[in-house]
Every structure is written in structure tokens, then in C-alpha cells.
MITINU-581054 format. One record per residue (C-alpha): residue number from 1; residue in three letters; x, y, z. Coordinates in nm, 2 decimals. Each point is the difference from the previous one (the first is absolute). Layout:
n NUM	res ALA	x X	y Y	z Z
...
//
This chain:
n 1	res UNK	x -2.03	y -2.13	z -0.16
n 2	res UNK	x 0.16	y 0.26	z 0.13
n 3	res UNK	x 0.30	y 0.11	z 0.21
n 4	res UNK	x 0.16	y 0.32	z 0.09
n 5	res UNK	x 0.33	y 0.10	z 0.16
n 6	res UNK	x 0.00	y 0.33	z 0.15
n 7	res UNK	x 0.30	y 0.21	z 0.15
n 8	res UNK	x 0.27	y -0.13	z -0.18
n 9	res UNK	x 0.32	y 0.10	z 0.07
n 10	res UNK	x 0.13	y 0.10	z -0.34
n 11	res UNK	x -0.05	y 0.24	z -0.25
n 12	res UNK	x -0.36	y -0.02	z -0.28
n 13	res UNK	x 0.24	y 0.05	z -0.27
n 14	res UNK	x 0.24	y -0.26	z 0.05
n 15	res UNK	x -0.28	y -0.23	z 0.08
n 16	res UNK	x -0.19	y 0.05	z -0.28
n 17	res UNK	x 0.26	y -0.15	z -0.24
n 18	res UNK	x 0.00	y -0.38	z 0.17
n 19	res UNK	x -0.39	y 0.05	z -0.01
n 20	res UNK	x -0.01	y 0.11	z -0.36
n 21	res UNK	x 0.21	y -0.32	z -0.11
n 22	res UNK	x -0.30	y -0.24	z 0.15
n 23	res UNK	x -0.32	y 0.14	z -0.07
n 24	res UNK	x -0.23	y -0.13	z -0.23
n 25	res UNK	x 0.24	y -0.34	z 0.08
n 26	res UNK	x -0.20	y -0.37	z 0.15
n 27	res UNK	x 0.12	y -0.01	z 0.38
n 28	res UNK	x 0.23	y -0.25	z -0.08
n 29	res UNK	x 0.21	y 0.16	z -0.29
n 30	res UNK	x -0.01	y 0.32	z 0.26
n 31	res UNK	x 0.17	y -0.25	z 0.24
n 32	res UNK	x 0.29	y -0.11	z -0.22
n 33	res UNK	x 0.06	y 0.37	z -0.15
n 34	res UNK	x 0.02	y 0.12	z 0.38
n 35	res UNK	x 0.23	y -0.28	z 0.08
n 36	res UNK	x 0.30	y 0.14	z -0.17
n 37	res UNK	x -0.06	y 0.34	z -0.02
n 38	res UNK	x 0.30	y 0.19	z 0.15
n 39	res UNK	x -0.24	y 0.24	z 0.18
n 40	res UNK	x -0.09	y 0.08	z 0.39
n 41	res UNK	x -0.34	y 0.06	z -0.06
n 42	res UNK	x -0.04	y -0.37	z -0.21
n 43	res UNK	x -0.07	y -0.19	z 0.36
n 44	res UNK	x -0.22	y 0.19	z 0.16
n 45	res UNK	x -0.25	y 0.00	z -0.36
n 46	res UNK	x 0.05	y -0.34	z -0.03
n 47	res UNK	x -0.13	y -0.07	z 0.36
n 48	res UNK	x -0.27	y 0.25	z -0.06
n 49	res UNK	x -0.12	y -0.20	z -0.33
n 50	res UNK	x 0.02	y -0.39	z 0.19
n 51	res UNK	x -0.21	y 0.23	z 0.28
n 52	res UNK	x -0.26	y 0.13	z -0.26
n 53	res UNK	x 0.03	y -0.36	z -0.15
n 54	res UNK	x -0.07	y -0.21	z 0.30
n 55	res UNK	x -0.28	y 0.23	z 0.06
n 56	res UNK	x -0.20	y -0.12	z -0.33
n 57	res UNK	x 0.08	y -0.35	z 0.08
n 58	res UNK	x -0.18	y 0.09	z 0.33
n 59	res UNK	x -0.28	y 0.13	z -0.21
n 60	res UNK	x -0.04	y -0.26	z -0.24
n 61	res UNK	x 0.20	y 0.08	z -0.27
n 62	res UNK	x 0.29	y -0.24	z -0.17
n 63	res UNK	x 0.37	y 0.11	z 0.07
n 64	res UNK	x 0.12	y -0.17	z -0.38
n 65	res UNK	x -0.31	y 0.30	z -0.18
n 66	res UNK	x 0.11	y 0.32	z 0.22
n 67	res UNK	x 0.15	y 0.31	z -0.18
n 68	res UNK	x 0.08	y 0.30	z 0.10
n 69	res UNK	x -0.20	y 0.26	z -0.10
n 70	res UNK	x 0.12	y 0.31	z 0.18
n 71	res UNK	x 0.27	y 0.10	z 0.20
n 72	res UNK	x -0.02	y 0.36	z 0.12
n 73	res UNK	x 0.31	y 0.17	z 0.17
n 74	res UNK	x -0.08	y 0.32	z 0.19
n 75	res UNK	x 0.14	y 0.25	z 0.20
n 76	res UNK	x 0.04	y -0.01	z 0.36
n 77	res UNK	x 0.06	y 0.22	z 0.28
n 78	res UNK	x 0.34	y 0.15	z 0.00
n 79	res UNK	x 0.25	y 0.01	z 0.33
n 80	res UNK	x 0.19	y 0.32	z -0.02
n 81	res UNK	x 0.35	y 0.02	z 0.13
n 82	res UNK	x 0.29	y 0.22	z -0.02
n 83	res UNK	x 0.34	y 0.00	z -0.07
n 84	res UNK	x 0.28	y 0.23	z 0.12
n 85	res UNK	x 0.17	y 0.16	z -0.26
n 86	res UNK	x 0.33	y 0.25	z 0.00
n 87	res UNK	x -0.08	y 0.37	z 0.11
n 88	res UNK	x -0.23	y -0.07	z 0.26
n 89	res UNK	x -0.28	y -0.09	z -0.27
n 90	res UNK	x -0.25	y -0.33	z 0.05
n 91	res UNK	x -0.11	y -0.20	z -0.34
n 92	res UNK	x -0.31	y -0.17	z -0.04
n 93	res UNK	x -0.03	y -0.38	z -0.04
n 94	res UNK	x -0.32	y -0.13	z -0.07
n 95	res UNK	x -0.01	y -0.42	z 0.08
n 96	res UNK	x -0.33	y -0.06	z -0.21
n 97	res UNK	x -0.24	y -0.31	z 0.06
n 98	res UNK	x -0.24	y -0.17	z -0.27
n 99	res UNK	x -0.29	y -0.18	z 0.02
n 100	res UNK	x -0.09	y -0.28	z -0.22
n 101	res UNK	x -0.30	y -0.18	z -0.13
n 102	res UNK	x -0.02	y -0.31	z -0.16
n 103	res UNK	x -0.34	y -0.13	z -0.19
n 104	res UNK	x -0.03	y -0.31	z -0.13
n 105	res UNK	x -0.24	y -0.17	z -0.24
n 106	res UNK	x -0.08	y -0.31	z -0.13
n 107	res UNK	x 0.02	y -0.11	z -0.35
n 108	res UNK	x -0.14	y -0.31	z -0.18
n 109	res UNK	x 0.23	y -0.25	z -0.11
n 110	res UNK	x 0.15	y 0.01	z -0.34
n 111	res UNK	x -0.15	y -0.32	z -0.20
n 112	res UNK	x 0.31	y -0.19	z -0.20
n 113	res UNK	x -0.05	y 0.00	z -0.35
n 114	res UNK	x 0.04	y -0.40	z -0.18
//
């Protein structure tokens, strides 16, 4: 019930707040949420979460009872370029990647009360 992402192409930090807005949320609230969220990094989580998800339906478990119990956002490796500046003088740019882990777990449905 897992799924990971690694080497993504943008930074942790601007990651971290689309995966901050859907943890602790049932697969299928994280879906909607990640549907209109203005952000470039909404996509790729939401086709890492179906991923994770369609990996517990392979194991058994029952896509309507999955939650998501942990998404981690790390740091990845960093390319290092340069750009020219006036007086001779190179700048460093660093282009950072993330990598990002998605753990899902599943719940017992909630009994309606009469």
C-alpha cells in the first residue's frame, strides 16, 4: 500500500504544501482537493496516490476504506548550474529535485447512526 515517486523535478518546499492539504484525507477526498488545486506539483501526487491506491486493490484491500496515512516529501539531489552575471562573475542556481512517498492505510467503515 505503498507508492513512491523519486526525482521530482521541483523543489521539497513547494511540494510539501499540495501534500500537506491531503494527508490524513480518504483517497477519494485527496482526489477532488487535487482536482482544482492551482498547483504544478497537484498531478503528479494525485497520480502517485491512484498508484499507491491501485496497489492495495492488488493486495486485497477496498478502494471506498483507503486513507492516507503518510505522505513524506524529501530532498533530492540537486543539479548545479550557473549563471553569468555583470563583471565577469558566475551566480549559482541550484534546480532542486524531491522525492515523495505515499503510505496508505485502510480504515473500517464508519457505521450510520438510526
Amino acid at each position: 500500500m505503498k507508492a513512491s515517486l523519486p526525482n521530482y523535478r521541483q523543489s521539497p518546499r513547494k511540494v510539501r504544501l499540495v501534500t500537506d492539504a491531503v494527508k490524513g484525507k480518504h483517497v477519494t477526498d485527496a482526489a477532488v482537493v487535487l482536482s482544482y488545486m492551482p498547483k504544478r506539483a497537484a498531478e503528479p501526487i494525485q497520480k502517485l496516490i491512484n498508484s499507491a491506491a491501485a496497489n492495495a486493490v492488488n493486495l486485497g484491500a477496498t478502494a471506498e476504506n483507503l486513507v492516507i496515512k503518510n505522505i513524506e516529501v524529501n530532498k533530492g539531489f540537486v543539479l548545479k548550474r550557473s549563471m553569468p552575471r555583470a563583471m565577469g562573475v558566475a551566480k549559482p542556481i541550484n534546480k532542486r529535485t524531491s522525492h515523495i512517498d505515499v503510505t496508505l492505510a485502510e480504515v473500517a467503515p464508519k457505521s450510520k447512526k438510526k
